[in-house]
C-alpha positions in Angstrom: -161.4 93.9 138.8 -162.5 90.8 140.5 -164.5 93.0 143.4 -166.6 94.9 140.8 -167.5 91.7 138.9 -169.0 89.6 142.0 -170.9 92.8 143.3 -170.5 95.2 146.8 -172.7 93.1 148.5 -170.0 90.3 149.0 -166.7 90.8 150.5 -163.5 89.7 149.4 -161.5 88.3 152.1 -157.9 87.2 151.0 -155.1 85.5 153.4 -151.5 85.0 150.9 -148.8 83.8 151.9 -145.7 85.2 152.5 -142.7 83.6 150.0 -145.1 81.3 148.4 -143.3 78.9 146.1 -143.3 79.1 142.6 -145.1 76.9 139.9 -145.3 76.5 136.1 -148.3 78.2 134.5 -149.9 80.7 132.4 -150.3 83.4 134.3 -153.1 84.4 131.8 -154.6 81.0 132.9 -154.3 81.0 136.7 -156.3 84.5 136.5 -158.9 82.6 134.3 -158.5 79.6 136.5 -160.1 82.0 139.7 -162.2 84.3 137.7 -164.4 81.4 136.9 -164.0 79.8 140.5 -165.2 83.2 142.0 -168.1 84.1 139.2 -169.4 80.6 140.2 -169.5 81.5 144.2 -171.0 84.7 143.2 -174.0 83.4 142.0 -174.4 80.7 145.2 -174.3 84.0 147.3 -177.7 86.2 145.4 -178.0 87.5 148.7 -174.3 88.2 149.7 -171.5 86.7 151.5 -168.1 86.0 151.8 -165.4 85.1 149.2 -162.1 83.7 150.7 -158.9 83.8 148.3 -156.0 82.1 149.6 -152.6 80.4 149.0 -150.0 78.1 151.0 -147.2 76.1 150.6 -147.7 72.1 151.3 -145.2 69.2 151.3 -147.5 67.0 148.6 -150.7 67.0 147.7 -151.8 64.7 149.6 -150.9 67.0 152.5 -153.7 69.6 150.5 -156.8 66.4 150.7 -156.0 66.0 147.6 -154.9 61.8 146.5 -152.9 61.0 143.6 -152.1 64.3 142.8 -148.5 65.9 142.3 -145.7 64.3 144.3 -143.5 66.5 146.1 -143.9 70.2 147.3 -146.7 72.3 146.0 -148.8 75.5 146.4 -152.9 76.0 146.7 -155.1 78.2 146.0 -158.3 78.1 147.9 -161.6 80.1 146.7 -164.0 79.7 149.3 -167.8 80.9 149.6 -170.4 81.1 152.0 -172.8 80.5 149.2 -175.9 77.8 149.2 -173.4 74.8 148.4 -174.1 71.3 147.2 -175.2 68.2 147.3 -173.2 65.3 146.5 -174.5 64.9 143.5 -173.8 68.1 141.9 -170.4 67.7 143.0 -169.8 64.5 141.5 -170.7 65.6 138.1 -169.6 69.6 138.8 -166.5 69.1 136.7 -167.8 67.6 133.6 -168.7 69.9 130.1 -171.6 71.0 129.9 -172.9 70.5 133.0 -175.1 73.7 135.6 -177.4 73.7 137.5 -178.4 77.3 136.5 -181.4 77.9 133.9 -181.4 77.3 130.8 -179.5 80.4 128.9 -177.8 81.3 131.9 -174.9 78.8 132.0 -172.8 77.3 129.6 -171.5 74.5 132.0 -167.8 74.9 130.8 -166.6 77.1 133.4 -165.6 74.8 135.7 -164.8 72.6 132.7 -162.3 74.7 131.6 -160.7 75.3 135.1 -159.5 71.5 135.1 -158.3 71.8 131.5 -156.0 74.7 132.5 -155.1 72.9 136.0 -154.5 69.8 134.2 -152.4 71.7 131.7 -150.1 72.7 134.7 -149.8 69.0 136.5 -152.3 70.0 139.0 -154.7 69.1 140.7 -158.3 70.3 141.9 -160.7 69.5 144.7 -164.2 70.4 145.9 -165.6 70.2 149.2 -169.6 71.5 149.7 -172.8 70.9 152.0 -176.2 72.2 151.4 -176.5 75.6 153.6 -172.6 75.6 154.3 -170.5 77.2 151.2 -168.1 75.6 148.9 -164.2 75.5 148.8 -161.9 74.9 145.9 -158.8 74.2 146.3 -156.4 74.4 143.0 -153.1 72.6 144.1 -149.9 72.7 141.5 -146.9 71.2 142.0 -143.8 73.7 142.5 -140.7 74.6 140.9 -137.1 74.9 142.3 -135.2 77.8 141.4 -135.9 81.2 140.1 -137.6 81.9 136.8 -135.1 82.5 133.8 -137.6 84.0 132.2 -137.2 87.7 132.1 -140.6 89.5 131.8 -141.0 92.2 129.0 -143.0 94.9 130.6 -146.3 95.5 128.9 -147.5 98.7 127.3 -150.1 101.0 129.5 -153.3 100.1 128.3 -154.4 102.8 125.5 -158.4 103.7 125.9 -161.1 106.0 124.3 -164.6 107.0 124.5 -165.9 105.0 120.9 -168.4 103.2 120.9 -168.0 99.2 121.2 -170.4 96.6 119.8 -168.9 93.5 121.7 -170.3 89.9 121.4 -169.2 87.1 123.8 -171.7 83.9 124.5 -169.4 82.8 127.5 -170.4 84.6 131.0 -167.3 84.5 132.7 -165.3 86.3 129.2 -168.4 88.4 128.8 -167.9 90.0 132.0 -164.5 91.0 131.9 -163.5 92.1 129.3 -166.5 94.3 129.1 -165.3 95.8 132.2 -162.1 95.8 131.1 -163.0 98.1 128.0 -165.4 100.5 130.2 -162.6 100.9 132.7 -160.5 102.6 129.5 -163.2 104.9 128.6 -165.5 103.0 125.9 -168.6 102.9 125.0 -170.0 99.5 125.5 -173.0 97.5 124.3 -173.1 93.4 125.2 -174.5 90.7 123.6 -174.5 87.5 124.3 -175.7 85.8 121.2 -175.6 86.9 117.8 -179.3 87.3 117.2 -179.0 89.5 120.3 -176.5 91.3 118.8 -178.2 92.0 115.5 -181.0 93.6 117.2 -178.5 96.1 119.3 -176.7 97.2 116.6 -180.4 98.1 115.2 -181.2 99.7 117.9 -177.8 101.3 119.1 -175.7 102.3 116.1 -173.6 103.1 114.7 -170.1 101.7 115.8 -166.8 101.9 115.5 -165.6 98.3 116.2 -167.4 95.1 116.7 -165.4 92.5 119.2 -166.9 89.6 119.0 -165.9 85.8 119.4 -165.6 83.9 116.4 -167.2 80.6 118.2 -170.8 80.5 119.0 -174.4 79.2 118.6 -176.9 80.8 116.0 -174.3 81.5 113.8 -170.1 82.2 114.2 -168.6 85.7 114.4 -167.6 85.9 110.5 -171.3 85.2 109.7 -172.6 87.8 112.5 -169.9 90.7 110.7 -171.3 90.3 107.4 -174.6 90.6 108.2 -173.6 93.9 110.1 -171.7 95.0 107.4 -174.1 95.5 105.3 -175.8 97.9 107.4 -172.2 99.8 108.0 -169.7 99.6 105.3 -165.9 99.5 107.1 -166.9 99.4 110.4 -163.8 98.0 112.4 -163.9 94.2 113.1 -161.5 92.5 116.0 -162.3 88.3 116.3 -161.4 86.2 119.4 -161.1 83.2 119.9 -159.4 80.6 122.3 -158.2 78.3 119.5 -155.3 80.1 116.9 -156.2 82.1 113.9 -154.4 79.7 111.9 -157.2 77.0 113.0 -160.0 79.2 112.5 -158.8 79.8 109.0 -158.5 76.5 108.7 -161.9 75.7 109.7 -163.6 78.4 107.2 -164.5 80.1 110.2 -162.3 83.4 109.4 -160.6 85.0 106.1 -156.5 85.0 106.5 -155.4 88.4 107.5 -158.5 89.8 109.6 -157.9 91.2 113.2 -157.6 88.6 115.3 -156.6 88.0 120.0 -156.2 84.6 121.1 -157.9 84.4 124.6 -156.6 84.7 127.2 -155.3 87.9 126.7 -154.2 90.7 128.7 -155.8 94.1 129.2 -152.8 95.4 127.5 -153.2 93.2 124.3 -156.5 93.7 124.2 -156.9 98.0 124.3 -154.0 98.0 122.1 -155.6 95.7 119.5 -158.8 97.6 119.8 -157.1 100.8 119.3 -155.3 99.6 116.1 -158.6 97.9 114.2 -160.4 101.3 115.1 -157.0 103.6 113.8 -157.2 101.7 110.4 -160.7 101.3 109.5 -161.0 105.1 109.8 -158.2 105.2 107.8 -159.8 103.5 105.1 -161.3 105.5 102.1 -165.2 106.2 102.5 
C-alpha cells in the first residue's frame, strides 16, 4: 500500500531486524506514525529517490541519538529519504501544528504533528536529522516490553468490496490517500474531495451515489452540514462519518445526530469495507 502511494519512481528499501523487541502501541498508530513519515519524504523526492524503512534493537535511547528519552532497552524505526532535506530552521519548528513549508492548500502542517502525539502516546521518542541536498532521517524510538503479549488477537474479517460508486470527503492528505486506495483496491468507484465546496461541485458533476464517506471535521463547513446539503439533491443516499475524536464527542459537540454511521480513525481496511458495505446494505433497504 505504502509503494503505490509514494509513486514507482522511488524505491522502497527496507532492512528489519530479525527478533526485534516488542513495544506498547497501537498498531493502528504505528502504521499512521510511518505513513505520514514516508508521504512527507515523498514529496522532498518530486524527482525520485530512495525511501529507507528500518528497525533495531538499542540498549537506551540515548544509544539511538536520542537524550532524555526512554530509559532502558528500546526499538527504532528509521524512515530515511534521499529527498531535498532542510535547513535548520525548518527542523527546529518541523514538529509544531500547523506548521509546512508546502503551498498554501497543499499542507495542513499536522502530519508530523500528529506523529509526536502518537509517539508520545507510546513513551517514545522522535528525532530528525537533515542537510540541504542530503535527505532526511527519522528515527521513531519506543521503549520495549519484557514478555510476550497476553493479548490474544481476534482475527479480522476479509475485507468485503464492490463496484458502487463512492463520494468520499477527507481534508487531511495523508487519510485522503489511503483510504481512497484502500476503497479502489476493493472494487469501488471513487470520487475525492478534499473540501466540502469541492465536494458539492463533484457530486454535481458526478452523480449519483451510493454512499458519501466523509469526515465530520473540516474547514468551510463540517461533514453533517456537507450531507444535508447533498441530501437534498438525493434523498437516502448512504452516509458513513469519520472522525478521530468518538461519536459520543461529536454528538456532543452538535457536530453529528446520535445513531448515524459512524468509524473512529484509525481504522483498519477491514473495519472500514465492512462499515461501507453495511451503510450501503441499509439505505437500499430503506423505502423509496
Amino acid at each position: 500500500m505504502l509503494e503505490r502511494l509514494i509513486g514507482e519512481d522511488i524505491t522502497i528499501e527496507t532492512g528489519l531486524a530479525p527478533g526485534l523487541g516488542m513495544v506498547r502501541a497501537d498498531p493502528g498508530q504505528v502504521g499512521q506514525v510511518l505513513m505520514n513519515i514516508a508521504l512527507n519524504a515523498r514529496d522532498a523526492m518530486r524527482a525520485g529517490g530512495v525511501l529507507s524503512i528500518r528497525t533495531r534493537n538499542v540498549e537506551s535511547a540515548e544509544d539511538a541519538g536520542a537524550s532524555g528519552g526512554a530509559e532502558g532497552p528500546c526499538v527504532v524505526l528509521t524512515v530515511a529519504d534521499t529527498g531535498a532535506g532542510m535547513t535548520a530552521d525548518v527542523q527546529e519548528h518541523v514538529f509544531e501544528p500547523f506548521f509546512t513549508t508546502k503551498p498554501p492548500g497543499e499542507g495542513t502542517g499536522l502530519g508530523l504533528a500528529t506523529v509526536v502525539g502518537i509517539v508520545q502516546q507510546s513513551e517514545g521518542t522522535i528525532t530528525v536529522r537533515s542537510e540541504l541536498g542530503s535527505g532526511t532521517t527519522f528515527e521513531v524510538i519506543l521503549p520495549r516490553v519484557d514478555g510476550v503479549s497476553t493479548h490474544q488477537a481476534v482475527p479480522e474479517e476479509a475485507a468485503t468490496g464492490g463496484s458502487e460508486r463512492v463520494l468520499f470527503v477527507e481534508d487531511n492528505e495523508t487519510v485522503r490517500g489511503l483510504v481512497e486506495l484502500m476503497l479502489r483496491e476493493q472494487g469501488y468507484v471513487v470520487v475525492v474531495a478534499s473540501l466540502p465546496s469541492e465536494a458539492i461541485e463533484l457530486f454535481a458533476a458526478h452523480s449519483p451515489f451510493d454512499i458519501i464517506v466523509t469526515d465530520v471535521v473540516m474547514p468551510e463547513m463540517n461533514g453533517r452540514e456537507l450531507v444535508e446539503q447533498l441530501q437534498v439533491k438525493q434523498p437516502g443516499i448512504g452516509v458513513l462519518y469519520t472522525s478521530g475524536y468518538t461519536d459520543d464527542a461529536m454528538v456532543a459537540r452538535g457536530a453529528l445526530m446520535p445513531g448515524v454511521a459512524f468509524l473512529q480513525k484509525p481504522f483498519t481496511l477491514a473495519q472500514l469495507t465492512s462499515k461501507v458495505r453495511d451503510v450501503i446494505e441499509a439505505s437500499r433497504a430503506r423505502p423509496a
